[in-house]
C-alpha positions as CSV (number, residue, x, y, z in Angstrom):
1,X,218.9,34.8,212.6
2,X,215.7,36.4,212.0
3,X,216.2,38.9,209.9
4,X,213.9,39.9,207.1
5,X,215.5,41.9,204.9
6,X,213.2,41.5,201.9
7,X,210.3,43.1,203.0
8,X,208.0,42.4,200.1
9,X,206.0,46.6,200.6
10,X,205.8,49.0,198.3
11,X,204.4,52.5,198.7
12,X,202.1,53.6,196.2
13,X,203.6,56.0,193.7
14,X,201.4,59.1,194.8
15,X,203.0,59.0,198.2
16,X,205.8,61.2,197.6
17,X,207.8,61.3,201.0
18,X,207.5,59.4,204.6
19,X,205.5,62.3,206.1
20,X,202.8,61.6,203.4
21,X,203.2,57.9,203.8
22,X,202.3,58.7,208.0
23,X,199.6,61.2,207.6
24,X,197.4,60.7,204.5
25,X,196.5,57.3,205.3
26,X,194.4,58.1,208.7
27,X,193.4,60.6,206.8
28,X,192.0,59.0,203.9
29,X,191.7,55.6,204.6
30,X,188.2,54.6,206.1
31,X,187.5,50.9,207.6
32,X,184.3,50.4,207.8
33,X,182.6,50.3,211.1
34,X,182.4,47.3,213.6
35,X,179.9,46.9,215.7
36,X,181.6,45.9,219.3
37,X,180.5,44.8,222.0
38,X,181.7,47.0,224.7
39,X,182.9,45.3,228.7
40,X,184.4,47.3,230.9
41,X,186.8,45.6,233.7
42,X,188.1,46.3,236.8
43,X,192.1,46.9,237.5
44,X,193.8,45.7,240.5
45,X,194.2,49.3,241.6
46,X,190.7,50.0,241.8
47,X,190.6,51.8,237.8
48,X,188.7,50.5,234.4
49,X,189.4,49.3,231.3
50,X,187.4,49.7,228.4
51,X,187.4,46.6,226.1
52,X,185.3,45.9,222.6
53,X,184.8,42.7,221.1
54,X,183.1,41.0,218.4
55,X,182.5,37.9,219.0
56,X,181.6,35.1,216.2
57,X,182.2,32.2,218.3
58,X,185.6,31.4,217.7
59,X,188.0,29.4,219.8
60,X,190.9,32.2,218.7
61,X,191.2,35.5,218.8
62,X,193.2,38.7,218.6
63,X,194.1,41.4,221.0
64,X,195.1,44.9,219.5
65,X,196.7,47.6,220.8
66,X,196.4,51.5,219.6
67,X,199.1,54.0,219.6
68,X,199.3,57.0,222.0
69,X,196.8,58.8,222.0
70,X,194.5,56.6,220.0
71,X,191.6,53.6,220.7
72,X,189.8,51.1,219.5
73,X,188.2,53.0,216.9
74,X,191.2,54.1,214.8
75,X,191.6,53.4,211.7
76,X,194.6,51.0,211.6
77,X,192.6,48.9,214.4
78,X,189.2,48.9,212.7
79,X,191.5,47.8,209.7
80,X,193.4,44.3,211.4
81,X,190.4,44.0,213.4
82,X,188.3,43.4,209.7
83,X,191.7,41.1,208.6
84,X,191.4,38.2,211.3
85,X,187.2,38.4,211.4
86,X,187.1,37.3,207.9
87,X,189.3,34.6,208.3
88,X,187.5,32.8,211.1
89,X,189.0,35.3,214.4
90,X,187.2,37.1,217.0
91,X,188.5,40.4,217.9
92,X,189.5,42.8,221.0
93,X,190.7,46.2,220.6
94,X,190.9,47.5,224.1
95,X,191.6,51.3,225.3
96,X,194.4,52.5,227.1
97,X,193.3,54.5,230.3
98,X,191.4,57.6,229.4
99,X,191.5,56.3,225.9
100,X,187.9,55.4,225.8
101,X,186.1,58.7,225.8
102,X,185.6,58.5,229.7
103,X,188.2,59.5,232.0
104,X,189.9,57.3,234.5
105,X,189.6,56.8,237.9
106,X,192.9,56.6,239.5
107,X,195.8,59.7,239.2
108,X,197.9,57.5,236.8
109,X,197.2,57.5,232.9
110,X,199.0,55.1,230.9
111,X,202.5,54.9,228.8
112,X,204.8,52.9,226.5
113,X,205.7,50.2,229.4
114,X,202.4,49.8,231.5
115,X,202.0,46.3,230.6
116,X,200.1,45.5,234.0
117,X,197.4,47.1,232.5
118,X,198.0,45.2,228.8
119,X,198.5,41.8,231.5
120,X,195.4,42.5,232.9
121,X,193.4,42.9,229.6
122,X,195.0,39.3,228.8
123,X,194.1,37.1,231.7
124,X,190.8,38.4,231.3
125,X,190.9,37.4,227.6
126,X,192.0,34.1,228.8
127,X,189.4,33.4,231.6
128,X,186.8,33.2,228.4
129,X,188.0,30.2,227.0
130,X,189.8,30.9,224.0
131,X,192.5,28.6,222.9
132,X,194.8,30.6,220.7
133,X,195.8,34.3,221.6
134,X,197.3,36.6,219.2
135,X,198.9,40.1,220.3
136,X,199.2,42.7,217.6
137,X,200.1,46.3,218.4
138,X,201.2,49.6,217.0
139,X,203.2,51.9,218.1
140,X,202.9,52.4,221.8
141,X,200.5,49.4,221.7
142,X,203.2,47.7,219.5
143,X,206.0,48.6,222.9
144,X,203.1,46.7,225.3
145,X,203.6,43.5,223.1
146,X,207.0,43.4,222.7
147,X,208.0,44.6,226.5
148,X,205.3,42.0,227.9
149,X,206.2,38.9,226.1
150,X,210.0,39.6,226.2
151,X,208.9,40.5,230.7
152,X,207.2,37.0,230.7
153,X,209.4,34.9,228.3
154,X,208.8,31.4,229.1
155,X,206.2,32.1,232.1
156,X,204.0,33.4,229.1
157,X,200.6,32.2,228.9
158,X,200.6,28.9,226.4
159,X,197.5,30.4,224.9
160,X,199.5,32.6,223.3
161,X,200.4,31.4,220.1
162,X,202.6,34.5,218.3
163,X,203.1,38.5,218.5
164,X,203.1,41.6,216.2
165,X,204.5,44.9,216.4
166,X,204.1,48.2,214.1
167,X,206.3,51.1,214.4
168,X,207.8,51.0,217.8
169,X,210.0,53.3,219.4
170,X,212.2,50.8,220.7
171,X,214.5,53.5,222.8
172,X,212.2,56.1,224.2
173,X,215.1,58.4,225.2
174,X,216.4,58.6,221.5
175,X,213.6,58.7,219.9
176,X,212.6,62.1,222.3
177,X,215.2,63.8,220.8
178,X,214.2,63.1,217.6
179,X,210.9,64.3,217.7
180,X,212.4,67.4,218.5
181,X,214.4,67.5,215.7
182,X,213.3,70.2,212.5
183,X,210.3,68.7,210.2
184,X,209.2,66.8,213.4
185,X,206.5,69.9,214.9
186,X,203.5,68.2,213.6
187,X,203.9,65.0,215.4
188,X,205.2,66.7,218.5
189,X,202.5,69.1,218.6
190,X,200.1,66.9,218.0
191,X,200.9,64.6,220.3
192,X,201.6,67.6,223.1
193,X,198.7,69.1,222.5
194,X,196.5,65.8,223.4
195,X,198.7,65.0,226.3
196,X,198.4,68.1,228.1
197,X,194.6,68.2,227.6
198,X,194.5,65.0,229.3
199,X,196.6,66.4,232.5
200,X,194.5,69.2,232.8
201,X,191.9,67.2,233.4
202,X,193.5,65.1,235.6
203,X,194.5,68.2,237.3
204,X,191.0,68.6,238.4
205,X,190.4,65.3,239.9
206,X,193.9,65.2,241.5
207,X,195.1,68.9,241.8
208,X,197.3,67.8,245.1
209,X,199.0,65.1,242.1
210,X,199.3,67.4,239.0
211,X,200.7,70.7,239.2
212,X,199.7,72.3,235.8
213,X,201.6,75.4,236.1
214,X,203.6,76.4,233.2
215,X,202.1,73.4,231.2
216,X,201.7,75.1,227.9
217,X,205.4,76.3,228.0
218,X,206.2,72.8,228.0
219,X,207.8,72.2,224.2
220,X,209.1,68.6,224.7
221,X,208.5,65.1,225.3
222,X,211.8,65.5,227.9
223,X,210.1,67.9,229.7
224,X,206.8,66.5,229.9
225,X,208.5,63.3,230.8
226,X,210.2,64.9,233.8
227,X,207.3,67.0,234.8
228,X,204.3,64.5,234.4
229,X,205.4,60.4,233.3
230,X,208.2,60.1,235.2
231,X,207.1,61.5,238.9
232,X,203.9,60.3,238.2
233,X,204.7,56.8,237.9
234,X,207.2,56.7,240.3
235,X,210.4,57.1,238.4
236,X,212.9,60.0,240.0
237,X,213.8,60.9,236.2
238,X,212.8,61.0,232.8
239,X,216.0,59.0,231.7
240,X,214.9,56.0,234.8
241,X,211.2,56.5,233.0
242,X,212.7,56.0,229.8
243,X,215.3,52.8,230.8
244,X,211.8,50.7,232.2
245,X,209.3,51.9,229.7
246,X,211.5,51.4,226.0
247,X,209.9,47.8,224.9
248,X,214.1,47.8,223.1
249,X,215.1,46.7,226.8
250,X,213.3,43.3,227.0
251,X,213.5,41.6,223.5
252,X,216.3,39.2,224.7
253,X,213.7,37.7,227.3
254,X,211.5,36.7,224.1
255,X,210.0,33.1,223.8
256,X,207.2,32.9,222.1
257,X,207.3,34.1,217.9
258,X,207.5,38.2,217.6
259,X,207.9,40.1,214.4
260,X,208.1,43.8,214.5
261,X,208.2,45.8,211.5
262,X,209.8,49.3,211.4
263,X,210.1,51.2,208.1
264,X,213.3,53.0,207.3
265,X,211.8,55.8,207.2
266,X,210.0,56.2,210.1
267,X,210.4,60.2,210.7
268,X,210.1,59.7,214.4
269,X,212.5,57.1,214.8
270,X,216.7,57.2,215.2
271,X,219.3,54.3,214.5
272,X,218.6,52.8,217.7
273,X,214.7,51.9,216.5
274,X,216.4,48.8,214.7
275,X,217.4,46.1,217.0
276,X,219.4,44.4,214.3
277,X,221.8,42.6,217.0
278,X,218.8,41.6,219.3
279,X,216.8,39.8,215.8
280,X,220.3,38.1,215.5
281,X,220.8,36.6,218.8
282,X,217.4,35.7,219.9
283,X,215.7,33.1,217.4
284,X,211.8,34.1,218.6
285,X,212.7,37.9,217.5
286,X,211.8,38.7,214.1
287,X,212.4,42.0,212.7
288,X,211.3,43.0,209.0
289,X,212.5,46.4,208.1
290,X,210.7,48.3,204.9
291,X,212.3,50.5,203.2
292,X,209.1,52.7,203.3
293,X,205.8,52.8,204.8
294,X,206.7,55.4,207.6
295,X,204.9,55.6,210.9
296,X,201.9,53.0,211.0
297,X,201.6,53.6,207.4
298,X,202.0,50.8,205.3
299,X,199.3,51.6,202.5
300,X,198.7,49.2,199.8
301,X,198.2,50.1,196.8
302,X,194.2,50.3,195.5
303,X,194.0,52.0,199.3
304,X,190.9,49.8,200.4
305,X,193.6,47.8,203.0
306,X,196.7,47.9,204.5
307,X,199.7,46.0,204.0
308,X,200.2,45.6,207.9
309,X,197.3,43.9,207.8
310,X,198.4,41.0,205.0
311,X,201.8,40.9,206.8
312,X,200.3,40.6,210.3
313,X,198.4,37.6,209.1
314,X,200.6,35.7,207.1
315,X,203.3,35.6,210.4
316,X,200.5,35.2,212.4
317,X,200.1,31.7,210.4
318,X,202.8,30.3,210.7
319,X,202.4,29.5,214.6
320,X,198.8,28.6,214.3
C-alpha cells in the first residue's frame, strides 16, 4: 500500500497561504541557465517536436515534462534539469507543440492525454542508447507520465527504470469546475488568456478548422473544451475529452515504479485529485500528499532549490 503519508515538506514561514506558495516561486526563484542542445524531430503525422538536451555522456538520463502552457525553459525544469546533471544524469526537457516559440505545423496543439506525442519523444530517447530512462513531469507534463506508463503497463520500454509526477489534475472534469470556482480568476485567466492566443493563430493557418468567433466571450475551461479540445481532437464532447485525457483513468494499468505528489492545498485541485484507493490497490503507484506546497510549488527553505527536486531524486534512487 503505497501511501506516503509523511511527506517530510515544509513551506517556508513567509509563504503565508497556497496561492503564495503557487505564484511567488516562478516568480522569484531563478535556475540558472543551461545551455541545451536543441534537435528537432519529426511526428508520425507530419508535425515537430522541439527537444533540448545536455548531454555529458551518460548512459542515463531524464525526460521532463512542462505544464500547460510552459517549456523547457521554465523554471521548475531548469530546476530538476540542474538536480540529475550534478549527480552524473543527462537531461531532456522537450516542448509540447507550439510550446517552443515556433508554431506547429499540423491543426492539432497538444493536451493533458496526448501521450503519442510524449511516446514519440521516448522512442527517440531510446534509439540513442541510453540504458536507464527516468520520466518526471509537472502538471500536464506530470498527466503524460502517469497516463503513458499506466497506457503501456507491462509493454513499457525496460529502459525505463521509474516515474514522477507534480501536481496533476487527475480528473480533468472536476478539476474544470474548480477553476471556476471564486479566488481561482488568476489561474483561469491566465491560462485563458495564453490558450486563446494560441487558437488565434491557429485560426490563421487553419481558418476552415478553427472558428474564432466569440472567442474572447469564452470564460471557461468547459467551454473552451467543447469549442476547441474536444472537436478538435476528435472527441464529440468536452465530458468524452475529459474521460480519455484525465491521466486519474489509467493508474491501475501501472507497472513500472510511479510516485506522484499532490499538495493538499493545491487551489486548483478537488477531492477527486487524490487517488487514495488507486495508491492502495496497485503496488507500482505511489502517492505522497503534502500538506502544503500548492501547485508546482514546493519551495525549500534558503529558496536557491526546490524540494520536488530532492524528492524526485531520492524515489528516483531507489529503482536505479
Amino acid at each position: 500500500m503505497p501511501l506516503l503519508n509523511h511527506s517530510d515538506y515544509h513551506i517556508p514561514f513567509w509563504l503565508i497561504n497556497e496561492h503564495w506558495e503557487t505564484i511567488l516561486p516562478g516568480i522569484l526563484r531563478k535556475p540558472k541557465p543551461l545551455s541545451y542542445t536543441r534537435e528537432r524531430i519529426t511526428t508520425a503525422d507530419g508535425d515537430f517536436l522541439d527537444l533540448d538536451f545536455v548531454y555529458h555522456g551518460h548512459k542515463r538520463i531524464v525526460i521532463l515534462s512542462h505544464g500547460l502552457e510552459g517549456h523547457s525553459d521554465k523554471y521548475y525544469m531548469r530546476g530538476m534539469a540542474h538536480r540529475f546533471l550534478k549527480n552524473g544524469w543527462d537531461t531532456l526537457s522537450w516542448n509540447c507543440r507550439s510550446c517552443s516559440e515556433e508554431i506547429n505545423l499540423k491543426p492539432k496543439l497538444y493536451h493533458h492525454g496526448a501521450t503519442e506525442d510524449f511516446e514519440e519523444v521516448i522512442h527517440y530517447t531510446i534509439s540513442k542508447g541510453y540504458e536507464s530512462i527516468v520520466l518526471i513531469g509537472f502538471s500536464l507534463g506530470g498527466s503524460l507520465v502517469v497516463k503513458y506508463l499506466g497506457e503501456n503497463g507491462t509493454n513499457t520500454p525496460s529502459e525505463i527504470k521509474s516515474g514522477v509526477a507534480f501536481s496533476i489534475p487527475c480528473q480533468l472534469g472536476s478539476c474544470s469546475n474548480k477553476l471556476s470556482e471564486q479566488g481561482n480568476e488568476f489561474y483561469l485567466n491566465r491560462f485563458l488568456k495564453k490558450l486563446k492566443a494560441k487558437i488565434k493563430i491557429k485560426a490563421i493557418q487553419f481558418p476552415e478548422v478553427y472558428d474564432i468567433s466569440g472567442i474572447d466571450e469564452i470564460a471557461n475551461f468547459h467551454d473552451f473544451d467543447s469549442r476547441y479540445s474536444a472537436p478538435i481532437n476528435g472527441f464529440n464532447s468536452a465530458e468524452e475529452f475529459y474521460t480519455y485525457a484525465s491521466a486519474g483513468n489509467y493508474i491501475a494499468g501501472i507497472k513500472t515504479p510511479t510516485l506522484l505528489v499532490n499538495s493538499l492545498n493545491d487551489p486548483m485541485f478537488p477531492d477527486d485529485c487524490y487517488p487514495f484507493e488507486a495508491a492502495k490497490i496497485n503496488n507500482n503507484f505511489y502517492l505522497e500528499t503534502p500538506k502544503e506546497g500548492g501547485h508546482i510549488g514546493y519551495w525549500w527553505p534558503g529558496m536557491s532549490s526546490s524540494w520536488a527536486e530532492k524528492r524526485a531524486y531520492e524515489f528516483v534512487s531507489m529503482f536505479i
